[in-house]
N, CA, C and O atoms as a printed pandas DataFrame, in Angstrom:
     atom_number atom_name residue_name chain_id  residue_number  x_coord  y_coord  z_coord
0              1         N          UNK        A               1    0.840   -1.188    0.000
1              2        CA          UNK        A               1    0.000    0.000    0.000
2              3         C          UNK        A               1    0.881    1.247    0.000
3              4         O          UNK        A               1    2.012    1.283    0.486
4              5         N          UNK        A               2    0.111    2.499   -0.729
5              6        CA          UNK        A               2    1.146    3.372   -0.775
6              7         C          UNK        A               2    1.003    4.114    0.367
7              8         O          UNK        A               2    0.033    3.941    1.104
8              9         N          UNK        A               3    2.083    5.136    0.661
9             10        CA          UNK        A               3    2.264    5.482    1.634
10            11         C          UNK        A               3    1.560    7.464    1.314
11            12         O          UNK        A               3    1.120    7.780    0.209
12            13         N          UNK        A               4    1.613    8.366    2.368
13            14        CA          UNK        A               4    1.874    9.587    2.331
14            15         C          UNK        A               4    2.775   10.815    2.714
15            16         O          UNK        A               4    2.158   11.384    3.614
16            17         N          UNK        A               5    3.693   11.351    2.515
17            18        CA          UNK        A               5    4.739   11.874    3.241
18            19         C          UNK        A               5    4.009   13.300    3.232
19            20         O          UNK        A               5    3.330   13.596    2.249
20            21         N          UNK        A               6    4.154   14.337    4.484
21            22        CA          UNK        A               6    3.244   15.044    4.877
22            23         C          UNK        A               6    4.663   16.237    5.398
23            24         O          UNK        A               6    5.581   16.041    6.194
24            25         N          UNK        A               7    4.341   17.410    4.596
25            26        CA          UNK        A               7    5.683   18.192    5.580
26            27         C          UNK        A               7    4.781   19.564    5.633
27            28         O          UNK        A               7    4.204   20.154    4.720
28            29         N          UNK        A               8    4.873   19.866    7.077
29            30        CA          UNK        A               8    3.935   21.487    7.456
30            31         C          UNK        A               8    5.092   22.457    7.008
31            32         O          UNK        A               8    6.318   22.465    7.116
32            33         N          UNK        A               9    4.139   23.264    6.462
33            34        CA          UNK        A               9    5.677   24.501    5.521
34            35         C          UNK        A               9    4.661   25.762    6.154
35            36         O          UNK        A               9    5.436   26.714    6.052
36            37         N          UNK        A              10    3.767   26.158    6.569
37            38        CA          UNK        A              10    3.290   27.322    6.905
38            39         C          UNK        A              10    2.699   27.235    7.989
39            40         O          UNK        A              10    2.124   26.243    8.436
40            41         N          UNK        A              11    2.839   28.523    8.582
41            42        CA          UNK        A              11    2.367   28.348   10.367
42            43         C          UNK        A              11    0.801   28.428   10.158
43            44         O          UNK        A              11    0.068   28.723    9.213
44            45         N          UNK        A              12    0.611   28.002   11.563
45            46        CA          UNK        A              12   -1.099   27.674   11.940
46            47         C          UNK        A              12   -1.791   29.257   12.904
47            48         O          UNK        A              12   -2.829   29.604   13.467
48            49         N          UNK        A              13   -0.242   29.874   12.556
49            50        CA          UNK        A              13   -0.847   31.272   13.482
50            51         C          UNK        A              13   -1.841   31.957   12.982
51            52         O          UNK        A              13   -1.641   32.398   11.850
52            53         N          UNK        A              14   -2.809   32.176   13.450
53            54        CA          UNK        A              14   -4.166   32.832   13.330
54            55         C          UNK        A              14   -4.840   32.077   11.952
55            56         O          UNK        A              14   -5.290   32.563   10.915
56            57         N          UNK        A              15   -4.683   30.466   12.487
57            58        CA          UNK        A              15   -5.594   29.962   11.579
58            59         C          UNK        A              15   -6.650   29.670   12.625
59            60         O          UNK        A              15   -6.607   30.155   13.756
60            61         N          UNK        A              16   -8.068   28.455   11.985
61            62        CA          UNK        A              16   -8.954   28.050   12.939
62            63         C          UNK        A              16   -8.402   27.091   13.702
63            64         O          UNK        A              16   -7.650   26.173   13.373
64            65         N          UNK        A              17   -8.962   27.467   15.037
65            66        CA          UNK        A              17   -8.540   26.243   16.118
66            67         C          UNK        A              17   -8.884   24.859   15.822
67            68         O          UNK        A              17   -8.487   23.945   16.544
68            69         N          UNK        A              18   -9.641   24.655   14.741
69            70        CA          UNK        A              18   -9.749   23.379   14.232
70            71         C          UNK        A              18   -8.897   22.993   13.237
71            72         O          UNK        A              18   -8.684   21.789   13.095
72            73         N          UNK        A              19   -8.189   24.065   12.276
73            74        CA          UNK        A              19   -6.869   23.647   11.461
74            75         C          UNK        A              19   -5.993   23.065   12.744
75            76         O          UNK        A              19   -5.882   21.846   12.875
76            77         N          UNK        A              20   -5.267   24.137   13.852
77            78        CA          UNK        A              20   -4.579   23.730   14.683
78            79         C          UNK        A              20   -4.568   22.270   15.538
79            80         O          UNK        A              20   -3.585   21.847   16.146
80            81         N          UNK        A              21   -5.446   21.818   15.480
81            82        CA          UNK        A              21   -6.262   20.549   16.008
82            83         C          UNK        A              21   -5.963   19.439   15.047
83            84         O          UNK        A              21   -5.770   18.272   15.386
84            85         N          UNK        A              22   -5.936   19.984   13.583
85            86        CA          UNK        A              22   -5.549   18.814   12.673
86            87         C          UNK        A              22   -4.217   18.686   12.456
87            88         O          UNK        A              22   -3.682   17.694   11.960
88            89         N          UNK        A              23   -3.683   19.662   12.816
89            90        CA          UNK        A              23   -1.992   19.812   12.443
90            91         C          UNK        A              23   -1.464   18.984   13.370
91            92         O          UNK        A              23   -0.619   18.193   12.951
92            93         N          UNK        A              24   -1.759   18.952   14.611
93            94        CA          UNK        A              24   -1.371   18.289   15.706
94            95         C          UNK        A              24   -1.886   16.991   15.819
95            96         O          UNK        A              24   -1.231   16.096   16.355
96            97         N          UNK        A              25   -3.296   16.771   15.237
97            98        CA          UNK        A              25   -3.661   15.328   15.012
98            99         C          UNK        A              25   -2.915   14.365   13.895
99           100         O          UNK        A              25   -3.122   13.153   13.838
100          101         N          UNK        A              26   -2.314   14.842   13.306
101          102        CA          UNK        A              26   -0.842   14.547   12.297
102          103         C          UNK        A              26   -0.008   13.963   12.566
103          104         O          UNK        A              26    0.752   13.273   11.885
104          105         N          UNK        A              27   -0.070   14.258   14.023
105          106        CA          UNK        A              27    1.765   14.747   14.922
106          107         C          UNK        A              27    2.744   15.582   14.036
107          108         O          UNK        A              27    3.892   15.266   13.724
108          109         N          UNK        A              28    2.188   16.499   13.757
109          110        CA          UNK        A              28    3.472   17.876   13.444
110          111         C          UNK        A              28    3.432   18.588   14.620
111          112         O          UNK        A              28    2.472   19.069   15.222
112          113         N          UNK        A              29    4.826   18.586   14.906
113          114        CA          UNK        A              29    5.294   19.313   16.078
114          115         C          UNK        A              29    5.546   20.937   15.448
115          116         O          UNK        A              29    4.875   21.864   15.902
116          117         N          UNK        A              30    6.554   21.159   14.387
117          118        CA          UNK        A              30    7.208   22.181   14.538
118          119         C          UNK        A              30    7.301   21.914   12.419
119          120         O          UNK        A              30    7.076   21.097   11.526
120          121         N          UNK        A              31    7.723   23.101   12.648
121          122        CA          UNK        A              31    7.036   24.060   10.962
122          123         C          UNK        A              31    8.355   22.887   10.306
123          124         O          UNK        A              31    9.271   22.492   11.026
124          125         N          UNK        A              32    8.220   22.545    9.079
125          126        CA          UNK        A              32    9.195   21.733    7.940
126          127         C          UNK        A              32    9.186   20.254    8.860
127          128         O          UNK        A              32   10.258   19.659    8.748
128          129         N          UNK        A              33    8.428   19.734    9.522
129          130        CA          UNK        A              33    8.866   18.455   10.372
130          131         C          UNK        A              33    8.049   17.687    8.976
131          132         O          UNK        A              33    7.380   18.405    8.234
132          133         N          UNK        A              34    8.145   16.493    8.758
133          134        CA          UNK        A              34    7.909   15.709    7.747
134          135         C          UNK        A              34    7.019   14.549    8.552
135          136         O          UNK        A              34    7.446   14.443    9.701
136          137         N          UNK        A              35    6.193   13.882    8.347
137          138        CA          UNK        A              35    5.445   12.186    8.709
138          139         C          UNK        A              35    4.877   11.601    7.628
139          140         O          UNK        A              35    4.355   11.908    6.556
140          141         N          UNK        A              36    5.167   10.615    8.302
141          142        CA          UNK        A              36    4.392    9.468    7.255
142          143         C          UNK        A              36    3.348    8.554    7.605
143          144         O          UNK        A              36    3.274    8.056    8.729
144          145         N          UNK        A              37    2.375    8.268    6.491
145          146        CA          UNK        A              37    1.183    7.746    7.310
146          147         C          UNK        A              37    0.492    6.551    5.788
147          148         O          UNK        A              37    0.704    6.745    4.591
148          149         N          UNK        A              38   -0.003    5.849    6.165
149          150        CA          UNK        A              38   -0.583    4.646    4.917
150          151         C          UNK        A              38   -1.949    5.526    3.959
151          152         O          UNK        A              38   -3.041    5.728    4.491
152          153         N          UNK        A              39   -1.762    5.795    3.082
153          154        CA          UNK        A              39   -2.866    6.454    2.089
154          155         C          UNK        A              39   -4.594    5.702    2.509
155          156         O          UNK        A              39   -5.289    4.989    1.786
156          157         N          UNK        A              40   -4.850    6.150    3.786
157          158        CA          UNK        A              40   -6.563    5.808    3.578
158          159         C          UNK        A              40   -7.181    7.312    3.507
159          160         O          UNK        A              40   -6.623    8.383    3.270
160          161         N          UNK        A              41   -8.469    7.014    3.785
161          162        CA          UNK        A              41   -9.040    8.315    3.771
162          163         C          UNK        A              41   -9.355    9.362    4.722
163          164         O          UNK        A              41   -9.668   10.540    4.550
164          165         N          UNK        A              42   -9.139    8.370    6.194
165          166        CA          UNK        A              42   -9.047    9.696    7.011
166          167         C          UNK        A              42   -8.028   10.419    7.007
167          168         O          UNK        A              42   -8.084   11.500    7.592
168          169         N          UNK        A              43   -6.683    9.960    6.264
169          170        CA          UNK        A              43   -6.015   10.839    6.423
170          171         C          UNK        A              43   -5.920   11.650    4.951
171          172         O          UNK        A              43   -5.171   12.535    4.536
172          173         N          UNK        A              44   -6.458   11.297    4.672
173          174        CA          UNK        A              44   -6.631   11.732    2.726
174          175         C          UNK        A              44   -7.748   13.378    3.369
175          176         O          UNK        A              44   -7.471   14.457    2.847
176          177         N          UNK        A              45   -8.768   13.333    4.333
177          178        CA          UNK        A              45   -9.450   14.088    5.255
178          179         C          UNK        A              45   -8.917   15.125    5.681
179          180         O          UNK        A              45   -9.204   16.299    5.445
180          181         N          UNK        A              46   -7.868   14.546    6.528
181          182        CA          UNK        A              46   -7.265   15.566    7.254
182          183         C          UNK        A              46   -6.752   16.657    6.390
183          184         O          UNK        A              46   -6.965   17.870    6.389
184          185         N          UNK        A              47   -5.858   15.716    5.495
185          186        CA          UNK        A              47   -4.630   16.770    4.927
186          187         C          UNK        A              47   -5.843   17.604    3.765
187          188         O          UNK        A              47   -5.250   18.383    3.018
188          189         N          UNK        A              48   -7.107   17.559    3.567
189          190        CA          UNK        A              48   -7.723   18.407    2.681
190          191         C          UNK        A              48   -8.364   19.496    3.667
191          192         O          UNK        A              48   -8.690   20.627    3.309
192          193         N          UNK        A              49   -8.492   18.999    4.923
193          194        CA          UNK        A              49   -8.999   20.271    5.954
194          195         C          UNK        A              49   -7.631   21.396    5.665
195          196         O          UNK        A              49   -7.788   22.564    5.309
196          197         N          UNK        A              50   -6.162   20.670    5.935
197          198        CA          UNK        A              50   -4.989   21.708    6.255
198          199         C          UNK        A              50   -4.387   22.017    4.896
199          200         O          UNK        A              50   -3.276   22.547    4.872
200          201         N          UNK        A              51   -5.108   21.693    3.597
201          202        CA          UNK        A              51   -4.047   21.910    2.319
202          203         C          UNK        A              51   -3.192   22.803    1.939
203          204         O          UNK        A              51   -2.331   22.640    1.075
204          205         N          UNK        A              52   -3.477   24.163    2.816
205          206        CA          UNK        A              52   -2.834   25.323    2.439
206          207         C          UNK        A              52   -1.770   25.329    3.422
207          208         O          UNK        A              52   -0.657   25.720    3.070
208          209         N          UNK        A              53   -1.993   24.908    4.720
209          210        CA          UNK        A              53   -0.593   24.688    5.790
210          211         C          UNK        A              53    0.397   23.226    5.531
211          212         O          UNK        A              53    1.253   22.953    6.373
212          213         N          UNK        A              54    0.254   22.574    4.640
213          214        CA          UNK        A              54    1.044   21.583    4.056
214          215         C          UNK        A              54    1.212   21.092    2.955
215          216         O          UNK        A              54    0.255   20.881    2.211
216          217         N          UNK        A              55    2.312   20.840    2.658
217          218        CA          UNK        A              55    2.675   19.502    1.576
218          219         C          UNK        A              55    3.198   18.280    0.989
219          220         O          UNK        A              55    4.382   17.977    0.845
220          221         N          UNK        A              56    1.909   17.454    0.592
221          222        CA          UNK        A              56    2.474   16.185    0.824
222          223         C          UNK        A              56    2.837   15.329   -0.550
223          224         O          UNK        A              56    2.680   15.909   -1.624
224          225         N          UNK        A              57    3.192   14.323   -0.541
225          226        CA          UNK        A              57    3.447   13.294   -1.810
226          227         C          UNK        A              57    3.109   12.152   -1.263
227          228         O          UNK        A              57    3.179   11.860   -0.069
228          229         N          UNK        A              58    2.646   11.337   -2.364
229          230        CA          UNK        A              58    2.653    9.956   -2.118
230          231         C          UNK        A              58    4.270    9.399   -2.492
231          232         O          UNK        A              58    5.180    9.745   -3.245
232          233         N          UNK        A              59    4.037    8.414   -1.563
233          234        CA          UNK        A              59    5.459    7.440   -1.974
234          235         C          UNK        A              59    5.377    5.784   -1.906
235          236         O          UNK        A              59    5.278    5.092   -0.893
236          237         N          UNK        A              60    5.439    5.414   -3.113
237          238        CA          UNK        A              60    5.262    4.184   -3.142
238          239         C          UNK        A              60    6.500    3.119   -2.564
239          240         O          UNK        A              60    7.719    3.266   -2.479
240          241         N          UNK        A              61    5.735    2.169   -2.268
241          242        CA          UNK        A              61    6.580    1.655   -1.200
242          243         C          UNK        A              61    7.305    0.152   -2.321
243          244         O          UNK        A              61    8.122   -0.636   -1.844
């Protein structure tokens, strides 16, 4: 299964407390940190709530 690589490039300052909530439901700690997570759809979810505070690629495994 493919994978997703996820890197936060823009701050969450004076976004909605519910962007902030997804950034952290991620586990992004801190701005350029990178994760990886298996391509389903909640996380296909998430990252369309935060699209403008991140960017990701798929990476096939």
């Amino acid at each position: 299964m493919a994978k997703l690589r996820i890197t936060w490039v823009r701050s969450a300052i004076g976004q909605q407390a519910r962007h902030k909530k997804t950034i952290k439901a991620l586990g992004l700690r801190k701005l350029h940190q990178t994760v990886e997570y298996e391509d389903v759809p909640q996380i296909r979810g998430m990252i369309n709530q935060v699209h403008h505070l991140v960017e990701w690629t798929v990476v096939e495994d």
